[in-house]
Every structure is written in C-alpha cells, then in structure tokens.
C-alpha positions in Angstrom: -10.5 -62.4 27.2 -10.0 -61.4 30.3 -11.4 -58.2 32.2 -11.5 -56.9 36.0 -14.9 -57.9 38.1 -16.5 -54.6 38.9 -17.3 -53.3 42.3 -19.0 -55.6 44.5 -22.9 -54.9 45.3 -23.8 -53.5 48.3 -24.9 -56.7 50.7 -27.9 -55.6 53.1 -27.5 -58.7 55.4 -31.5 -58.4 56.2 -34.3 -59.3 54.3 -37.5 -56.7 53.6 -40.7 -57.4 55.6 -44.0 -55.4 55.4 -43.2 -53.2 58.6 -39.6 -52.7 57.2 -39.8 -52.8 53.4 -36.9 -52.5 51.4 -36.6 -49.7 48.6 -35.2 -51.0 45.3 -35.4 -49.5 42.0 -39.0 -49.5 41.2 -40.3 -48.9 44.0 -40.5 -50.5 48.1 -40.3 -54.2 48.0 -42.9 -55.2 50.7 -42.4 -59.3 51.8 -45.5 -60.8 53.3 -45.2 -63.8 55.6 -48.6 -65.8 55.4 -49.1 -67.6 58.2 -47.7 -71.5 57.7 -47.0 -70.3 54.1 -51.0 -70.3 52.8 -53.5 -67.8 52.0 -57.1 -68.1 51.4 -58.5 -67.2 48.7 -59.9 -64.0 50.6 -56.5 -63.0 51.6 -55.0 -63.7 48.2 -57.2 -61.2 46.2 -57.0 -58.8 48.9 -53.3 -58.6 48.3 -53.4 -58.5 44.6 -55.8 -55.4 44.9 -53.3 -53.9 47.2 -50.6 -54.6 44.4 -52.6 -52.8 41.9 -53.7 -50.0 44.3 -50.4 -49.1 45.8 -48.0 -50.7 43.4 -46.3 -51.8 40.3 -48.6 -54.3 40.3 -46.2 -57.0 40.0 -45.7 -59.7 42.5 -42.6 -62.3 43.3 -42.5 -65.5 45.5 -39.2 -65.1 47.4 -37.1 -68.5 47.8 -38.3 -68.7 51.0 -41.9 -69.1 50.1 -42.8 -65.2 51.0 -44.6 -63.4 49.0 -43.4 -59.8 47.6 -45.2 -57.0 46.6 -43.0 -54.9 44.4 -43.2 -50.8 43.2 -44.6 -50.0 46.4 -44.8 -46.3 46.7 -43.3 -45.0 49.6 -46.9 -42.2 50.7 -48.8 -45.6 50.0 -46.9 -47.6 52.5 -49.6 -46.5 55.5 -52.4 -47.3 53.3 -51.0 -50.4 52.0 -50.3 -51.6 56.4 -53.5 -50.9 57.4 -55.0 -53.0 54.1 -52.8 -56.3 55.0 -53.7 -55.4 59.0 -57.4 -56.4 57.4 -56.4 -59.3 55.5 -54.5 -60.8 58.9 -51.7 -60.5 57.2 -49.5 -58.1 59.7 -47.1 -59.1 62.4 -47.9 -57.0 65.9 -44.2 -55.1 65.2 -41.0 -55.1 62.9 -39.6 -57.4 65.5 -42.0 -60.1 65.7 -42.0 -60.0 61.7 -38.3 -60.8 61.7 -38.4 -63.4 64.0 -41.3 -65.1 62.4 -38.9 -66.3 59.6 -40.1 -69.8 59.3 -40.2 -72.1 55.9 -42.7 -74.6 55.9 -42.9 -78.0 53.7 -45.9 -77.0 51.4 -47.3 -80.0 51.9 -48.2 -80.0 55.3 -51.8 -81.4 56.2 -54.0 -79.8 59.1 -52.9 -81.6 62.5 -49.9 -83.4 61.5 -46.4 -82.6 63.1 -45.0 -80.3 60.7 -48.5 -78.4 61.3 -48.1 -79.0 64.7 -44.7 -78.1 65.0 -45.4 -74.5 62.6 -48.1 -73.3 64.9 -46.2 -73.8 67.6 -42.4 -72.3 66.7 -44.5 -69.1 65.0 -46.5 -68.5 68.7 -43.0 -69.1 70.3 -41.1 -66.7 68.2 -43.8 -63.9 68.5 -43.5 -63.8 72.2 -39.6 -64.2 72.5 -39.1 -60.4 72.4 -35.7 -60.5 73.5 -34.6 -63.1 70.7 -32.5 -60.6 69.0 -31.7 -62.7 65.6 -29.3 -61.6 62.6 -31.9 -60.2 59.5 -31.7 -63.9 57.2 -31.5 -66.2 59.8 -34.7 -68.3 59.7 -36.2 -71.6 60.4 -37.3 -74.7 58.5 -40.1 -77.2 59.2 -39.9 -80.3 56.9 -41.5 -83.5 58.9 -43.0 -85.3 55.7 -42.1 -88.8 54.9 -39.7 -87.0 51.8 -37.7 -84.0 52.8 -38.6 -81.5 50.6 -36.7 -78.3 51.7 -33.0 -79.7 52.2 -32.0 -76.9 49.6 -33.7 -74.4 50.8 -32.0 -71.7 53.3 -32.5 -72.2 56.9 -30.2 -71.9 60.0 -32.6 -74.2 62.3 -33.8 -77.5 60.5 -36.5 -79.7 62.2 -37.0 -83.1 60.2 -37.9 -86.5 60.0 -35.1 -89.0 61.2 -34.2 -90.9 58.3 -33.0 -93.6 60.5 -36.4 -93.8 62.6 -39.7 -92.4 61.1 -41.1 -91.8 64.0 -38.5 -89.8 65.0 -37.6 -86.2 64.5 -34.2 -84.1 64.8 -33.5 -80.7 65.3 -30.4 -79.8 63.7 -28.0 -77.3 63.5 -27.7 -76.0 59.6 -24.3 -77.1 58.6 -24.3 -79.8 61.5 -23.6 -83.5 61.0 -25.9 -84.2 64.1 -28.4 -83.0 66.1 -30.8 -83.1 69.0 -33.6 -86.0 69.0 -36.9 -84.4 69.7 -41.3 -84.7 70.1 -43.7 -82.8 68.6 -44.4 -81.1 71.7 -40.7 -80.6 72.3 -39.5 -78.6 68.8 -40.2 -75.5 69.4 -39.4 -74.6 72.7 -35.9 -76.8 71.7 -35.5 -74.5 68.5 -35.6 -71.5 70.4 -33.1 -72.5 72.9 -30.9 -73.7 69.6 -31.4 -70.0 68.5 -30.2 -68.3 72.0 -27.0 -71.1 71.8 -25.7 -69.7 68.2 -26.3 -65.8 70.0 -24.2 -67.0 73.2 -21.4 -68.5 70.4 -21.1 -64.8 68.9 -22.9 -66.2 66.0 -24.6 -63.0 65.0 -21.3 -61.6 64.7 -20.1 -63.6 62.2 -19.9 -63.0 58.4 -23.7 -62.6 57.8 -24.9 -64.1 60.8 -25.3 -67.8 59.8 -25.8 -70.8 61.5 -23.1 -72.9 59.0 -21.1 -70.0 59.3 -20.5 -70.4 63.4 -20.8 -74.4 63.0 -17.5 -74.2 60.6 -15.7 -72.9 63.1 -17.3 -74.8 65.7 -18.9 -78.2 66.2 -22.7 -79.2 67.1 -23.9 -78.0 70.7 -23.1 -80.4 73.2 -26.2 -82.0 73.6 -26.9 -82.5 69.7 -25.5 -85.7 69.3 -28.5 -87.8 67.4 -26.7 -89.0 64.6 -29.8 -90.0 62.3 -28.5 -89.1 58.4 -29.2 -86.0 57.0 -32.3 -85.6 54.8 -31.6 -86.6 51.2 -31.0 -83.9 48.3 -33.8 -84.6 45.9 -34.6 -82.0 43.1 -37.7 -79.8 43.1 -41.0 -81.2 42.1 -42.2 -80.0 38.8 -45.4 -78.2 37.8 -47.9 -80.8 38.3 -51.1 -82.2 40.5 -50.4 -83.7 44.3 -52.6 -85.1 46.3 -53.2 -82.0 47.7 -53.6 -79.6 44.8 -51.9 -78.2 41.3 -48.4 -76.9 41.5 -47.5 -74.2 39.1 -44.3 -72.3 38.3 -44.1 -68.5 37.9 -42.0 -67.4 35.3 -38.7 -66.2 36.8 -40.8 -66.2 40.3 -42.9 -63.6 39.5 -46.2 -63.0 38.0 -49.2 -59.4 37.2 -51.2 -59.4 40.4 -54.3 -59.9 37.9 -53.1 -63.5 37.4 -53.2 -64.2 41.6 -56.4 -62.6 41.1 -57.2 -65.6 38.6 -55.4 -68.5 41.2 -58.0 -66.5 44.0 -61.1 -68.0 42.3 -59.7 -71.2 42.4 -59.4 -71.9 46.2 -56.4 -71.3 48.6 -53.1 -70.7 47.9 -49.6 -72.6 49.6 -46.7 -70.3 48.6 -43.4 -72.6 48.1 -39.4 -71.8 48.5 -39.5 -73.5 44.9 -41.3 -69.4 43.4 -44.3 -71.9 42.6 -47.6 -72.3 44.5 -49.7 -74.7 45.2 -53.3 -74.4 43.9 -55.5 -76.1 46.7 -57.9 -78.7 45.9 -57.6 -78.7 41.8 -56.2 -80.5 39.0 -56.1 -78.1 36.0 -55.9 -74.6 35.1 -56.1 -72.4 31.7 -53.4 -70.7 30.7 -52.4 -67.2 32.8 -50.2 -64.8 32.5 -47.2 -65.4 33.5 -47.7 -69.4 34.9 -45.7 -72.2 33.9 -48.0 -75.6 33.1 -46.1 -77.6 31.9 -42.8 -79.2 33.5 -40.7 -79.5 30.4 -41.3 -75.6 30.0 -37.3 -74.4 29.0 -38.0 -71.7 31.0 -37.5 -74.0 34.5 -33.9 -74.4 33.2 -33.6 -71.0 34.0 -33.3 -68.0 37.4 -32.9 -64.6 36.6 -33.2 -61.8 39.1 -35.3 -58.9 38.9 -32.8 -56.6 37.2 -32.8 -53.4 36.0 -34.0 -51.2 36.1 -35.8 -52.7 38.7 -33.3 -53.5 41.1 -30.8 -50.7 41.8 -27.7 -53.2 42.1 -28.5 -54.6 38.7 -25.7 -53.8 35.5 -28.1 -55.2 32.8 -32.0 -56.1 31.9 -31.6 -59.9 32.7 -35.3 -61.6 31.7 -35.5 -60.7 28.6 -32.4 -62.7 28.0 -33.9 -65.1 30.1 -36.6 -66.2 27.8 -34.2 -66.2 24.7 -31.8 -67.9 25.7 -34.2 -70.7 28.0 -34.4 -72.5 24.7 -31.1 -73.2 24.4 -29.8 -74.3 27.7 -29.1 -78.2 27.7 -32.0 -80.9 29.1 -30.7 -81.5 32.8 -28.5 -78.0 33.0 -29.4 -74.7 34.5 -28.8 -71.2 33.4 -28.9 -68.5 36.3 -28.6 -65.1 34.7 -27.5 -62.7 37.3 -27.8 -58.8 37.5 -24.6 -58.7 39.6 -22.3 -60.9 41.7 -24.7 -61.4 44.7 -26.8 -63.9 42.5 -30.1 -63.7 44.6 -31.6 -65.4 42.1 -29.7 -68.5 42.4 -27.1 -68.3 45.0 -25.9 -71.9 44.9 -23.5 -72.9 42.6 -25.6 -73.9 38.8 -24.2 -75.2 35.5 -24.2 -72.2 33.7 -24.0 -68.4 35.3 -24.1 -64.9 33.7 -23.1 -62.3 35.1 -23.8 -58.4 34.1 -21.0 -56.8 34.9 -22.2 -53.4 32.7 -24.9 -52.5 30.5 -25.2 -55.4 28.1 -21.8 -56.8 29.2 -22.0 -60.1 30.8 -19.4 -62.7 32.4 -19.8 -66.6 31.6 -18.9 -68.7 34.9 -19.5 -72.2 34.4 -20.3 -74.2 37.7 -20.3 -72.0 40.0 -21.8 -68.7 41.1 -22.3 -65.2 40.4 -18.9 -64.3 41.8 -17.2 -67.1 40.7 -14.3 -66.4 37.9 -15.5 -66.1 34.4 -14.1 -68.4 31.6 -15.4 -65.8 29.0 -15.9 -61.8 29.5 -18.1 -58.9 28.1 -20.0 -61.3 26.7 -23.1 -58.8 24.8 -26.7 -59.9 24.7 -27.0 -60.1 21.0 -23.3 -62.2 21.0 -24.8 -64.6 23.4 -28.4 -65.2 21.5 -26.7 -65.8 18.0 -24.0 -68.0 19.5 -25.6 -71.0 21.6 -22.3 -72.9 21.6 -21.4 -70.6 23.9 -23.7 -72.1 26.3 -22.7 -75.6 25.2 -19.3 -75.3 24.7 -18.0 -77.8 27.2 -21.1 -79.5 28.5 
C-alpha cells in the first residue's frame, strides 16, 4: 500500500535556550545548559520547583545532555529568568547561551583534561562575542580512556588519540584527521577551528554543519594528525559506575516531583544518552517515570514528545511507545516518530514509525523518519494486535 508523504515539518535550524525559548504545543520549551553538564542538588530542586511553578511540570533531557523545562507559560517567562539567575543557572545574554553549546563525557572527574579542557572552551566561548555560530552547531569534550560520545552530535570533537593515550586530537566532525593538541592548547585551538568553518561559508550551508562543509571540502590544512577515530560503542545501560548510578527516563522525560526525588540523593550529571547520572550512590526505589533496570523493553524504544505537545506532531506517539516496547526484537530499536524530522532519533534505527496523520503511521525499516515506507497508514490499534508487523523481516 502505497500513499504520498505529507508536507514536510517546519525545520527551525536553532535549538531553544532559556533567554530564547522555543514555543511548542504545550507551552515554551526552556533548555538549561548546566555548567559542565551537572547540577547540585540545590540547583536541581530549584529547577523542578520552577517546573511546577511556571510550567507543565514536566521535564526532558535533550540528546545533548540539556535539560528542558516544558509548558512554560509565556507571562511566567520573567519570573521563571530571574529564578534560574538564582540557581546560577543563566548565561550573561542569548548570545553567550548559544555559543556555550558544549557536550561533556559524563564521566569527567574534577581536574582531569576533559574537566580541564570544559572549563576552559565554556570561559573561551563566553567572551568570543563576535563568534557568530549557526543555532545547532556545538562542541564535544570526550578525553576518557573510552570514547563515550562518538554518536552524539557535535561539529568540534576534542578526544583521546587512540593511537597515543597521552595524546589528544581536535577534529573536524566528519574529518578523517585532525589537529594534535595539549590540554592547555584545546580551547583556544577549537575556537580558531570554529572561525575556519565561518571563513569556509560553512554557516551558509544546509543547516550549518561542520560534516556538511567537510563533504564538500577536506580537513583544514594544518589538521593532519591521523590518530583513528574514536570507536562506536553503544550506550551504557542503567546501572552503578564508579562514580554514581545511571538511570534512564522513560522516553527522556520524567514529573519534575521525581528530580525532586534524584535532588535528595546528591548531584546530578545530565547525559546525551536522556539518562543521568546519580552522584555518589548505588541504588534507588522506584520513581516515576525512571528506568532501573537495563533489560527494561522500553530502552528498545525513542519516541518524541508528540501531540499534542509538539505542534509538528500528526499522532500521540508514547502511548504507542509503551505498547508496543514489548514487542520489539532483543538487539533492535523502535523510534516512533511524530513527523519526518525524527528528533527523537535522527540516525538511522531498525524499525521507524512515522505519523503521517491522526493515527496513521508509515513503517520504514532501517532508516529514518523520512526514509520511504515499506508499509502505509498503518493505525495504532493495526499495529498493537499485529506484532509481525514489527518482525516481519528481522
């Protein structure tokens, strides 16, 4: 069955922040960058009071380990600045906030070089006022012994040398090789990196991407270290580290009562994998809406906020969600999809759906949200009574 793709979403090209939030369907989406990704526990139930005070009371951990507050209403923005202005939460303007767009391996420790490195690209960045930068292009920090962020997005990428580990390399997303560089040296090196893609016309390209310009291009000149690229691993699972408990949220999101909860048990490290990173414990009771345990079905599956939430949405997509998490294959992933921009999920998964009306979904398998569909108006109620659809093929 074959039917046409409706029309596209619209495509913002810029990411909300707290100066500029975003309105979506419930509400002003309002993305707070903690500083190197962590929040004390002071910070953490200061936000979730805001949440309940201003908002929906819902709150998301973007895949860029930011955290969201959603339903934001628009006469409590002013209230809402001046309560994360308290917390230490606020940039000094919109422009600084932007810039600041830095990802951080969680499991950074106090004084090593990723630490090191963080403090220093986030002082650099706040006073490069005339570093003009596209809305999504950001910056990634992964210096551990194990790259940990090699799927997440980021146009700048400072890691370990795999060939030399004691040696780090600033690369070029997209860029077989890169620039060899110090601790003391990666900042100020990622910031001239940044002013070479605007000098290339990169901010006028498709979305303004680092890959993007280095498609059409090749490395900068002087990028010519030629250490291999980090290694793909998957993400960790819910589970203790040495440096705390990770724990999913369910579709990335969770009530602000349950961050209330995590508050009491020490600091927070917010991850691009929509888990955090419980400081300094090994267990916790059950919360609302926490994943414990890493065979949960429910980590088979993304789904994006929806509607009614989100205005681009055709369908109510996490209600599926949890029906169908059940029945998606060990080792496969389901990313159900509220239209073709697939935020949820934007790389290519095992299994898509895509709403393309109200209770009308497209079946892609391997591929994205926009990729063509092998099956069509596909209904909710079709898709829960008939797993084979899911399996058909696998």
């Amino acid at each position: 069955m074959t039917s046409a793709r409706p029309t596209q979403p619209k495509v913002y090209g810029w990411c909300p922040g707290a100066l500029r939030p975003m309105m979506s369907g419930d509400g002003l989406v309002v993305r707070v960058r903690a500083p190197l990704g962590r929040l004390t526990p002071e910070q953490a139930s200061g936000l979730a009071t805001l949440s309940q005070a201003h908002g929906s009371g819902l709150v998301d951990i973007s895949a860029r380990a930011n955290l969201q507050l959603r339903g934001i209403r628009e006469e409590a923005h002013a209230a809402l600045i001046a309560g994360l202005r308290d917390l230490g939460l606020l940039d000094e303007d919109e422009g600084a906030e932007a810039r600041r767009n830095i990802t951080l391996t969680p499991f950074w420790q106090a004084g090593d070089v990723s630490h090191q490195i963080a403090l220093d690209l986030a002082t650099a960045l706040t006073e490069a006022t005339d570093l003009e930068l596209p809305g999504k292009f950001g910056f990634a920090i992964d210096c551990g012994t194990m790259p940990v962020l090699t799927d997440t997005a980021a146009d700048i990428r400072i890691e370990r040398d795999q060939s030399n580990a004691d040696g780090l390399i600033l690369r070029a997303d997209g860029a077989p090789t890169g620039l060899a560089v110090s601790a003391k040296t990666a900042a100020q090196e990622a910031l001239n990196l940044a002013r070479w893609f605007l000098d290339q016309g990169g901010a006028s390209e498709g979305r303004g991407r680092m890959h993007q310009l280095i498609a059409r291009r090749s490395a900068p000149p002087a990028h010519v270290a030629s250490g291999p690229s980090a290694t793909h691993i998957a993400p960790p699972r819910p589970g203790v580290t040495p440096l705390g408990l990770l724990v999913a949220l369910e579709f990335g999101q969770m009530p602000a009562r349950t961050l209330t909860k995590l508050a009491d048990h020490g600091a927070l490290r917010l991850t691009p994998w929509r888990m955090l990173l419980v400081e300094d414990i090994d267990s916790l009771p059950p919360l609302p809406g926490l994943i414990l345990d890493a065979t949960d079905p429910r980590l088979r599956v993304s789904a994006c906020t929806g509607a009614p939430g989100c205005p681009q949405a055709r369908a109510v997509t996490r209600n599926l969600a949890r029906d169908l998490a059940p029945l998606v294959p060990v080792g496969q992933h389901l990313h159900i999809s509220g239209c073709a921009k697939g935020c949820a999920h934007p790389r290519p998964a095992d299994l898509v759906l895509t709403a393309t009306g109200t209770d009308r979904f497209d079946l892609i398998r391997n591929g994205t949200a926009a990729d063509h569909p092998l099956n069509t108006s596909l209904s909710a109620a079709r898709l829960r009574a008939a797993p084979d659809l899911l399996t058909e093929g696998s």
